[in-house]
GUKOL-21737 format. One line per 2 residues: number of its first residue (from 1); their letters; for each residue z, x, y of N, C-alpha, C, O. Coordinates in nm, 3 decimals. Each point is the difference from the previous one (the first is absolute). Example, Ala and Ser with C-alpha at 12.3 -4.5 7.8 and 13.67 -1.06 7.14 Angstrom:
BEGIN
1	AS	0.780,1.319,-0.569,0.000,-0.089,0.119,0.000,0.090,0.120,0.066,0.104,-0.002  -0.138,-0.139,0.107,0.006,0.082,0.119,0.073,-0.077,0.109,0.017,0.051,0.111
***
This chain:
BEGIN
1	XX	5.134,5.306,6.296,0.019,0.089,0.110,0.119,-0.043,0.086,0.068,0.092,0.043  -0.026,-0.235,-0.007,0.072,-0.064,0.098,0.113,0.079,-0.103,0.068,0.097,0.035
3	XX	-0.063,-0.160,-0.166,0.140,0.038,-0.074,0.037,0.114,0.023,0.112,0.023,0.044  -0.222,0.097,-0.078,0.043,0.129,0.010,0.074,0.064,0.151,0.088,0.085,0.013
5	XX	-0.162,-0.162,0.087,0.076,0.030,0.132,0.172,-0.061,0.002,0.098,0.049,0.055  -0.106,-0.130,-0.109,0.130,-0.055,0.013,0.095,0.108,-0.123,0.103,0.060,0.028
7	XX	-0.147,-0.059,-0.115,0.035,0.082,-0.056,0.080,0.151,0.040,0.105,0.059,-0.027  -0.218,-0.044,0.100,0.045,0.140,0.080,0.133,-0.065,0.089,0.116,0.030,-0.029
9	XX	-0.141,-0.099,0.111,0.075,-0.028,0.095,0.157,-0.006,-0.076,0.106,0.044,0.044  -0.132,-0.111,-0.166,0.122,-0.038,-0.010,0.103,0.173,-0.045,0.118,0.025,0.025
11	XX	-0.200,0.043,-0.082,0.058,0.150,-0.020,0.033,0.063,0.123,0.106,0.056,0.030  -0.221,-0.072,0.045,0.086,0.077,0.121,0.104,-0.076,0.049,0.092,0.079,0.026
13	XX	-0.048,-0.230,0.008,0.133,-0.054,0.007,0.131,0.056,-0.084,0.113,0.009,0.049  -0.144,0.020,-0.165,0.095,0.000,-0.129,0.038,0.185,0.052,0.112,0.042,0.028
15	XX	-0.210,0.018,-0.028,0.003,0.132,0.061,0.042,0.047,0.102,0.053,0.111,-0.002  -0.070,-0.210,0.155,0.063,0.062,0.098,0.173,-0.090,-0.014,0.093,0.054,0.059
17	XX	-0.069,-0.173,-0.129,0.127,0.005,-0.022,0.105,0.116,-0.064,0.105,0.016,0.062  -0.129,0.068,-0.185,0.035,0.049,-0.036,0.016,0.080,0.062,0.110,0.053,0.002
19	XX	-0.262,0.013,0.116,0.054,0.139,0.089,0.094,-0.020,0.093,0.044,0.099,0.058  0.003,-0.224,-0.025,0.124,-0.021,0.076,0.090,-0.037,0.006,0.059,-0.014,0.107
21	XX	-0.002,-0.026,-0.246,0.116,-0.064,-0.055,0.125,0.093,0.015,0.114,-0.042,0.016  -0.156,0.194,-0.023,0.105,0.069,0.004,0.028,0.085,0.144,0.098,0.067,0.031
23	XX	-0.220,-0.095,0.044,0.061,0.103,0.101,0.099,-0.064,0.106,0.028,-0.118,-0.019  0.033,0.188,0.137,0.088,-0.032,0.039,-0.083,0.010,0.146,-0.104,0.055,0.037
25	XX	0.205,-0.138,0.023,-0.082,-0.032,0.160,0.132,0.011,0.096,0.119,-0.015,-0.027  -0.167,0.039,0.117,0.081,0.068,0.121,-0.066,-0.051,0.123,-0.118,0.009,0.033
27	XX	0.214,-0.061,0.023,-0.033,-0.059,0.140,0.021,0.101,0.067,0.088,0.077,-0.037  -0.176,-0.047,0.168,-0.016,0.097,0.095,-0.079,-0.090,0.165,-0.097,-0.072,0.026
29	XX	0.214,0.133,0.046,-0.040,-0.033,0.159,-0.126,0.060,0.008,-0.017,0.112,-0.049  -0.064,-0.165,0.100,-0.079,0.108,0.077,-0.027,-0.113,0.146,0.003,-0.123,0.006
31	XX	-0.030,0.233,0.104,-0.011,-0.023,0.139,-0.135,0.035,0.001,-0.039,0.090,-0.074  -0.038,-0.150,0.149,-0.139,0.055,0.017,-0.058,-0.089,0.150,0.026,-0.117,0.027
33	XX	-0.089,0.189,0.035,-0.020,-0.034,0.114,-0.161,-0.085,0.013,-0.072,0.050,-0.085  0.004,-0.149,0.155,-0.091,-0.062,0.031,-0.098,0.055,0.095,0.046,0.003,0.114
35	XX	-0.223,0.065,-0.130,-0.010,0.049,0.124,-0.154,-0.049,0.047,-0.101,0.041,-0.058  0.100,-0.103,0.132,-0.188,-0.048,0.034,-0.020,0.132,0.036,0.077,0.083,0.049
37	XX	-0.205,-0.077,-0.086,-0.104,0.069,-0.024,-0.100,-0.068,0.099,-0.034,-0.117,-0.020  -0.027,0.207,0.153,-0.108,-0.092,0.049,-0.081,0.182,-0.028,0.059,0.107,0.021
39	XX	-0.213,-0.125,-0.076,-0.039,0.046,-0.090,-0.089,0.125,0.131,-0.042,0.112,-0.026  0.038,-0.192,0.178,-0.067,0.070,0.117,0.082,0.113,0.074,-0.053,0.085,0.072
41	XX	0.253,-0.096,-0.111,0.047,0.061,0.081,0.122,0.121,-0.157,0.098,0.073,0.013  -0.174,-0.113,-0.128,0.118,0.046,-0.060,-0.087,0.044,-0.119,-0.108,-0.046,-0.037
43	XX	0.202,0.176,-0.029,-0.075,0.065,-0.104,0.086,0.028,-0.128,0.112,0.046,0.020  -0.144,-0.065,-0.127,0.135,0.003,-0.111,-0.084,0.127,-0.109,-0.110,-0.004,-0.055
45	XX	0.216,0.110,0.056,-0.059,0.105,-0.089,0.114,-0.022,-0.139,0.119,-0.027,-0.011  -0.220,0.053,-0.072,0.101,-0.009,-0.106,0.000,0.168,-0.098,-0.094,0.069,-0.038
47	XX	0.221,-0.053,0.026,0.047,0.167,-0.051,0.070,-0.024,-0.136,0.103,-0.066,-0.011  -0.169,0.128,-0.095,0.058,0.033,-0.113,0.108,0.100,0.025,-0.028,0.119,0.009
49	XX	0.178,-0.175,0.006,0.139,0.147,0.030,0.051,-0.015,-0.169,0.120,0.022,-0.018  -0.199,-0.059,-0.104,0.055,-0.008,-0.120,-0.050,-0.013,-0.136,-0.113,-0.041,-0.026
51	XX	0.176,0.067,-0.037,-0.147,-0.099,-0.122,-0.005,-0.129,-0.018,-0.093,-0.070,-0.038  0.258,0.027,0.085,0.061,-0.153,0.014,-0.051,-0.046,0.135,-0.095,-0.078,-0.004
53	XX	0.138,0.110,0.112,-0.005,-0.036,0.130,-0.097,0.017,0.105,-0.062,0.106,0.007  0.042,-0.201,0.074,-0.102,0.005,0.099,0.042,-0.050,0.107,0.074,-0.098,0.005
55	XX	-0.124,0.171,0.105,0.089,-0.048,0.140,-0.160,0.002,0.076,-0.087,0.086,-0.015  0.082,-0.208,0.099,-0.060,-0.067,0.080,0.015,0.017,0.151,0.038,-0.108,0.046
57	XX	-0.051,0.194,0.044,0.021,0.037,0.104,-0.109,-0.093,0.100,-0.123,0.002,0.008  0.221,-0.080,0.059,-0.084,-0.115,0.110,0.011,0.040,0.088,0.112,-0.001,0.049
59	XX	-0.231,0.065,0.030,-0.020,0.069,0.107,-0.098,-0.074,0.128,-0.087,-0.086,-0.015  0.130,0.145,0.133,-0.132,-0.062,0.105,-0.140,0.136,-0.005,-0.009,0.121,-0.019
61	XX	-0.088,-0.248,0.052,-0.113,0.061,0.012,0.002,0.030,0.105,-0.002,-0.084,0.090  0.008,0.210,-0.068,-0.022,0.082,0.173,-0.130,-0.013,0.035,-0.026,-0.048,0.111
63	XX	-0.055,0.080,-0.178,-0.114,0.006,0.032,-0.062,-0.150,0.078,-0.087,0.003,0.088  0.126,-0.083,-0.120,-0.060,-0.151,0.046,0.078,-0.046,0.105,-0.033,-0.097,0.068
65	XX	0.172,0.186,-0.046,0.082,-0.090,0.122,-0.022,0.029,0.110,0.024,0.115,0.035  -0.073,-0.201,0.049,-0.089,0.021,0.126,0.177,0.025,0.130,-0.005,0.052,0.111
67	XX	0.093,-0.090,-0.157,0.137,0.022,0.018,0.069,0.173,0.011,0.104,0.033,0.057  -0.185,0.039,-0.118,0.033,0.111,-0.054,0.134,0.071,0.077,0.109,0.027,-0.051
69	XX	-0.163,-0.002,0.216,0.035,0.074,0.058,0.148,-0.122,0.121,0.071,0.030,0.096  -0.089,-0.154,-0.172,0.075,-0.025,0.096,0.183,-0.058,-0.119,0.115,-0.031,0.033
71	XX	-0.202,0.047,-0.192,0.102,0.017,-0.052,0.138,0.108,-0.007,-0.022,0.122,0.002  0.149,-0.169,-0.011,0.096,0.068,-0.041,0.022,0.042,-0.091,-0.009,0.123,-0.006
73	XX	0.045,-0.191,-0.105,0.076,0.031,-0.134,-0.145,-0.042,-0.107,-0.053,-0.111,0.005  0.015,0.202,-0.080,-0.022,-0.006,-0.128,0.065,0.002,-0.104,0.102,0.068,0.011
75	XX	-0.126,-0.138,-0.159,0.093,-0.026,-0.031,-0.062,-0.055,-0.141,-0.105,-0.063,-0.006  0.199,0.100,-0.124,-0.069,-0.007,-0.177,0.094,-0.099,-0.024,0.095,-0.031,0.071
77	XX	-0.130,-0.019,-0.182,0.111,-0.072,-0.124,-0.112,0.082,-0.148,-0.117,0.031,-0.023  0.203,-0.030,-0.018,0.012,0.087,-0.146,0.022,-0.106,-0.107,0.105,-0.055,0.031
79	XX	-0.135,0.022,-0.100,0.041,-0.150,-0.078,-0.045,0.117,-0.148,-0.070,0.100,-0.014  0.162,-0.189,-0.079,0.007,0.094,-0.130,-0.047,-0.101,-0.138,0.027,-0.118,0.019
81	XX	-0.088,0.148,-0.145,-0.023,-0.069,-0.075,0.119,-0.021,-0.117,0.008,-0.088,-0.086  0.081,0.199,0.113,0.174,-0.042,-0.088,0.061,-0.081,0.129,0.029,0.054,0.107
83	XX	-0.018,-0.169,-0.130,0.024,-0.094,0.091,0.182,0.065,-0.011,0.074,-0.043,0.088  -0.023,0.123,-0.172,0.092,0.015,0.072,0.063,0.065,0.108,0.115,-0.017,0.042
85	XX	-0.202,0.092,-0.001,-0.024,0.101,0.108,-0.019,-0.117,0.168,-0.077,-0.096,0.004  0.154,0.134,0.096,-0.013,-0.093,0.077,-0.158,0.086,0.083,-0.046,0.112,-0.021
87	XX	-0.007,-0.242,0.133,-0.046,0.048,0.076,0.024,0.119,0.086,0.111,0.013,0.052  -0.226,0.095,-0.028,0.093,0.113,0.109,-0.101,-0.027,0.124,-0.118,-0.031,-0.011
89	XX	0.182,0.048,0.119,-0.083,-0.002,0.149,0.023,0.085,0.079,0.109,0.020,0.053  -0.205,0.037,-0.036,-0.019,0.164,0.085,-0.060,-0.013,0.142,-0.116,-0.038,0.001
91	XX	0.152,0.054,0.077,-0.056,0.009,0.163,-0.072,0.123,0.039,0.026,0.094,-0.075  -0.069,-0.080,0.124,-0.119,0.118,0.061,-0.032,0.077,-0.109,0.027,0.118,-0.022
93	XX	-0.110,-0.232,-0.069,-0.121,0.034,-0.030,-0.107,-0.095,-0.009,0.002,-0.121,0.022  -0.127,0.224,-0.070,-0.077,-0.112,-0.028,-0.062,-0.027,-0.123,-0.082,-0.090,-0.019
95	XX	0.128,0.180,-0.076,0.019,0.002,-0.133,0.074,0.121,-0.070,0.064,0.087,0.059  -0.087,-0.098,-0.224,0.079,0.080,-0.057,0.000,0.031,-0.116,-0.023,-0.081,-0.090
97	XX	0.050,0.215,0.072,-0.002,0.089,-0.126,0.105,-0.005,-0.092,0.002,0.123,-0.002  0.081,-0.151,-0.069,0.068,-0.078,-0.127,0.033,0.111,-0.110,-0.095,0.043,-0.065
99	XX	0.250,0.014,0.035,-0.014,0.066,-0.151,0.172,-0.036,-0.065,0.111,0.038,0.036  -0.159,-0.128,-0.144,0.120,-0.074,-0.061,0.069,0.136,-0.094,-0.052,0.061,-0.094
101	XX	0.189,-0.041,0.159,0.046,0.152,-0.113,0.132,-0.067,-0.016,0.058,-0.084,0.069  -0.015,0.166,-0.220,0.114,-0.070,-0.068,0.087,-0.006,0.077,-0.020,0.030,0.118
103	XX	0.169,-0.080,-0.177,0.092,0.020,0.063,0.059,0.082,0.054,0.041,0.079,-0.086  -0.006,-0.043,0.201,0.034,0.106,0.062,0.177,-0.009,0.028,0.074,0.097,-0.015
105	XX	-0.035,-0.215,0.052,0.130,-0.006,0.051,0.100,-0.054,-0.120,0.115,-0.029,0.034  -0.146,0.017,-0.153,0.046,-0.032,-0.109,0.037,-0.142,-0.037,0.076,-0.024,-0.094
107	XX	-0.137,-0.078,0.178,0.000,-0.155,-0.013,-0.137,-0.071,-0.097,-0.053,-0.107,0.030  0.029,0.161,-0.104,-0.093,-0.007,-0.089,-0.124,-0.073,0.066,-0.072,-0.081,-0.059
109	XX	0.061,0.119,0.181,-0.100,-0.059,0.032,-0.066,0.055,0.081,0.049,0.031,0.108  -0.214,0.003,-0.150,-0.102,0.038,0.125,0.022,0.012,0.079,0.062,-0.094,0.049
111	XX	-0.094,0.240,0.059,0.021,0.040,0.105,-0.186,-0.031,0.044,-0.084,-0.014,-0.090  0.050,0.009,0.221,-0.108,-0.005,0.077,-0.039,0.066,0.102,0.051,-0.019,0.111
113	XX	-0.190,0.147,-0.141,-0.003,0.036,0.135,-0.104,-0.059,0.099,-0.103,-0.046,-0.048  0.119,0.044,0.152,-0.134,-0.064,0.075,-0.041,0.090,0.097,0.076,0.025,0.094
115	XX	-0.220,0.042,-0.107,-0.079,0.062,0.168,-0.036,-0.103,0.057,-0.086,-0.051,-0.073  0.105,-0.026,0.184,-0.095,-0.113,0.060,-0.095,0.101,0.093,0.004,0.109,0.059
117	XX	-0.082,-0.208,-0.083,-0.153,0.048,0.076,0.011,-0.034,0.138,0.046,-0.106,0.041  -0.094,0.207,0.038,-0.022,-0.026,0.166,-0.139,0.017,0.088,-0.106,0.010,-0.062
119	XX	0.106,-0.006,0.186,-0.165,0.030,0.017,-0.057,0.113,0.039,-0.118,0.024,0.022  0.241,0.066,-0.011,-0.076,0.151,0.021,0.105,0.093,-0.050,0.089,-0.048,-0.071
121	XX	-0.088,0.172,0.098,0.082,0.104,-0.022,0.037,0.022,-0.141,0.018,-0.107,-0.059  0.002,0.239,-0.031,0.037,0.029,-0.098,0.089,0.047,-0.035,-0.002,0.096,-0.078
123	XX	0.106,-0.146,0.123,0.162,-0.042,-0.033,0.025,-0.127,-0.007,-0.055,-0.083,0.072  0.132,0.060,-0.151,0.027,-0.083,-0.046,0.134,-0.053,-0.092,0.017,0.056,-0.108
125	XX	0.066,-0.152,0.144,0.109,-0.051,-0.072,0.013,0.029,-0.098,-0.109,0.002,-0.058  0.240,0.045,-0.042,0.034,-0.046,-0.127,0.103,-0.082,-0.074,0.120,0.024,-0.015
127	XX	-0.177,-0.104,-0.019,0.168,-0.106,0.004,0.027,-0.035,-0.120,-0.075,-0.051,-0.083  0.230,0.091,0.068,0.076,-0.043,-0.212,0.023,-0.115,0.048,0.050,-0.007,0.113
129	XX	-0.076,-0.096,-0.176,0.052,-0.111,-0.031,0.104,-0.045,-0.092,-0.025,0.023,-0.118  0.132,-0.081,0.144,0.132,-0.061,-0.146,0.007,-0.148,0.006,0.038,-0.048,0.106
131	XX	-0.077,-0.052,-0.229,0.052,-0.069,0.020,0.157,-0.068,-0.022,0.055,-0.029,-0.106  -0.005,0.012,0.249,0.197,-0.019,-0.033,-0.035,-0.174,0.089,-0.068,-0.032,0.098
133	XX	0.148,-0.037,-0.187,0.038,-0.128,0.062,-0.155,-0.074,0.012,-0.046,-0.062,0.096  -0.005,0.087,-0.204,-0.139,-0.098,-0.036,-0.080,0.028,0.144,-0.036,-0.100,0.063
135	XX	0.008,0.232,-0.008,-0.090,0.016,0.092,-0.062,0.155,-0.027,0.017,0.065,-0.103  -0.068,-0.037,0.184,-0.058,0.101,0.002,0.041,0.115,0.109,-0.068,0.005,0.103
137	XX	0.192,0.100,-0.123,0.027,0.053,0.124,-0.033,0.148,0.036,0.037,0.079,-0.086  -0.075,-0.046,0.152,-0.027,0.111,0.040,0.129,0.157,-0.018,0.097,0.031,0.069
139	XX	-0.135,0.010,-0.146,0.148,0.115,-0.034,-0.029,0.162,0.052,0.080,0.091,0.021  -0.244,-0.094,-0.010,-0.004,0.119,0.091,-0.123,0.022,0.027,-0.077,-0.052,-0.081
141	XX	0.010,0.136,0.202,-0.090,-0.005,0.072,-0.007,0.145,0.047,0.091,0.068,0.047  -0.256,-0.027,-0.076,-0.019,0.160,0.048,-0.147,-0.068,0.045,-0.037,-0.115,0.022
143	XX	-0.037,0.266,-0.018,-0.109,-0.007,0.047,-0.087,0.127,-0.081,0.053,0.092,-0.061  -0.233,-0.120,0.084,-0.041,0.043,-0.113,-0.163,0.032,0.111,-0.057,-0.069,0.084
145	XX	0.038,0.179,-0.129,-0.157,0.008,0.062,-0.115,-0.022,-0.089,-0.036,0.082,-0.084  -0.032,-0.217,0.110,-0.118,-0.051,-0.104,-0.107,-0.002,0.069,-0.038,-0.092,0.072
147	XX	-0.015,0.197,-0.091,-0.159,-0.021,0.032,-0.109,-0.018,-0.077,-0.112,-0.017,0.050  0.130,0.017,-0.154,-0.107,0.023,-0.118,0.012,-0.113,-0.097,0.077,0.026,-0.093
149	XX	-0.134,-0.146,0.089,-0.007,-0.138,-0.021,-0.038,0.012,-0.119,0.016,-0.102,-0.066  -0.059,0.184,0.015,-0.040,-0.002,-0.146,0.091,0.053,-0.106,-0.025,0.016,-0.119
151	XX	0.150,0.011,0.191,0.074,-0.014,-0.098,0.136,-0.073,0.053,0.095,0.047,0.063  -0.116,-0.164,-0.108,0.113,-0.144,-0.017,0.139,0.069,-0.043,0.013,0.088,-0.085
153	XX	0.065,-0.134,0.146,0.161,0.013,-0.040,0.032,0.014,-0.120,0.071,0.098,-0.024  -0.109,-0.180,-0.081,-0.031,0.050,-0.122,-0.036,0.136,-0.063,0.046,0.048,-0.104
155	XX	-0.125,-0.002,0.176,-0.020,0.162,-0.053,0.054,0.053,0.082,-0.070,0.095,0.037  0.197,-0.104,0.040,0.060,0.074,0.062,0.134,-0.011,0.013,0.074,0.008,0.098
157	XX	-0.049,-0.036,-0.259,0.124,-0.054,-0.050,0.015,0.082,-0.125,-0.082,-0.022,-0.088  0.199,0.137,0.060,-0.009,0.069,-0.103,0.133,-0.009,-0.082,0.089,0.075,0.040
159	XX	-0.063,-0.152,-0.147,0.113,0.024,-0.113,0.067,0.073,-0.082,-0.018,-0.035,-0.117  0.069,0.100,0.126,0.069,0.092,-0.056,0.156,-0.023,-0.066,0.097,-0.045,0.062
161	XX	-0.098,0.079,-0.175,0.154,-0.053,-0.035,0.098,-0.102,0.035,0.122,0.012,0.011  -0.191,-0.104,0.005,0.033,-0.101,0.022,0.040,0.001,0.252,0.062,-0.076,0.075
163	XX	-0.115,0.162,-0.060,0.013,-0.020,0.112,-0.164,0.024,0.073,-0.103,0.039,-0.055  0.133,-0.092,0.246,-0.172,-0.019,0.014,-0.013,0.088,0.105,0.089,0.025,0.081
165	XX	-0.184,0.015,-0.084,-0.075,0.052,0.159,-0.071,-0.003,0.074,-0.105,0.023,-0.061  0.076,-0.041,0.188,-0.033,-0.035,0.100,-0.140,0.106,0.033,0.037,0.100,0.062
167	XX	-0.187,-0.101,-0.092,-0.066,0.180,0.021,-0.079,-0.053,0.178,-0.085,-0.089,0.015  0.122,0.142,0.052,-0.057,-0.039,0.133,-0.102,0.164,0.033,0.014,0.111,-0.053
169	XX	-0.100,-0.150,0.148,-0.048,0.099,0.066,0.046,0.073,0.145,0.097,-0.039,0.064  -0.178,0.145,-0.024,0.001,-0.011,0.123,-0.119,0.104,0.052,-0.090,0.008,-0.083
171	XX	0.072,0.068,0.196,-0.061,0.070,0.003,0.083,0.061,0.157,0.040,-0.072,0.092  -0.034,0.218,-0.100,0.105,0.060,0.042,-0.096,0.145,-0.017,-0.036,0.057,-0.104
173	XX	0.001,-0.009,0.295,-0.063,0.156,0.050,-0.123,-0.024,-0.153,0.007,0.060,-0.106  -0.110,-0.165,0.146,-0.106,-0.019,-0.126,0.019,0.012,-0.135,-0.083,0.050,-0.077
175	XX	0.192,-0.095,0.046,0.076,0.051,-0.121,-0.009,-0.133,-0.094,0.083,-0.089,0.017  -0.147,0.081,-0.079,0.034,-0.167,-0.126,0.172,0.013,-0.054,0.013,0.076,-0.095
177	XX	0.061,-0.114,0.124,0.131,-0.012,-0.039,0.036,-0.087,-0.107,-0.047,-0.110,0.027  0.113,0.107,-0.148,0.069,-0.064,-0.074,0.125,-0.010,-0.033,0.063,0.097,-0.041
179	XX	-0.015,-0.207,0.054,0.151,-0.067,-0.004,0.069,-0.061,-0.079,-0.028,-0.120,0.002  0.102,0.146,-0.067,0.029,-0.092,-0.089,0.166,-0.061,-0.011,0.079,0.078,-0.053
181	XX	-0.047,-0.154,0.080,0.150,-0.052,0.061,0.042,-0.104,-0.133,-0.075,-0.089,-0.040  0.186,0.115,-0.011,0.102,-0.138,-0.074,-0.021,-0.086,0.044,-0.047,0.005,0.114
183	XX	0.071,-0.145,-0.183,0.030,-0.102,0.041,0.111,-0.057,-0.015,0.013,-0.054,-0.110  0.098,0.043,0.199,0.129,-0.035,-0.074,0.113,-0.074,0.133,-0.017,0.005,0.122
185	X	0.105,-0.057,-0.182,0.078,-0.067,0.103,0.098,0.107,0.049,0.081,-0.026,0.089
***
């Protein structure tokens, strides 16, 4: 039995040499930021924006901050699982809705939209994200009426020929309104 384990062992050695004799390796920066976590004042949601990617949105717990009303600035970090993606940090919110869409500006790289979450009213931010100069910058900003929580940014994201759209609501003289706007620089 001892032999046969070693046995094995020694194939999978002989085996994972071979699976790597030929590939090629590439050094890559990555920047990534450090963040305590105290577990009473802070909340980390985690969002599938991919089949690859997952973004981690570190948020405060409103609900527990006895501070509430004498705070200023709320405030996210966005941390990403393609570590090449830098950290993004968003101010007035207190969390956030996430939809990773292709390239838009022709830099072969992921564009980002973000709704951050607030504590009342159903309007609400919409923000493209680009990353230029290994950050995360803001390239344009509208606004969007979300009242209806059950359907996530995600289903309110529509593709078409290679371009996206934006489907917002409203309600206008009792009227259910539908909207549907480009997304584009």
């Amino acid at each position: 039995m001892i032999k046969m384990k070693r046995y094995y062992f020694l194939l999978l050695l002989i085996g994972l040499s071979l699976a790597c004799r030929n590939k090629e390796t590439k050094n890559v920066e990555v920047k990534t930021k450090t963040f305590m976590v105290d577990a009473d004042t802070i909340l980390i949601d985690t969002l599938l924006i991919s089949e690859k990617d997952t973004a981690f949105v570190i948020k405060p717990k409103v609900e527990q901050d006895p501070s509430l009303q004498e705070k200023k600035v709320f405030e996210i970090n966005v941390l990403f699982s393609n570590k090449k993606w830098p950290t993004l940090n968003f101010k007035e919110a207190i969390g956030a809705d996430l939809y990773l869409v292709k390239d838009l500006d022709g830099d072969n790289r992921p564009e980002l939209l973000l709704r951050p979450e607030w504590f009342s009213s159903c309007w609400a931010s919409i923000n493209l994200f680009s990353i230029k100069d290994n950050a995360w910058k803001l390239v344009k900003k509208g606004s969007m009426y979300y009242c209806a929580d059950e359907y996530p940014l995600a289903k309110r994201i529509e593709e078409k020929e290679s371009k996206y759209y934006l489907i917002t609501d409203s309600l206008a003289d009792d009227k259910f309104i539908i909207n549907k706007n480009e997304i584009k620089f």
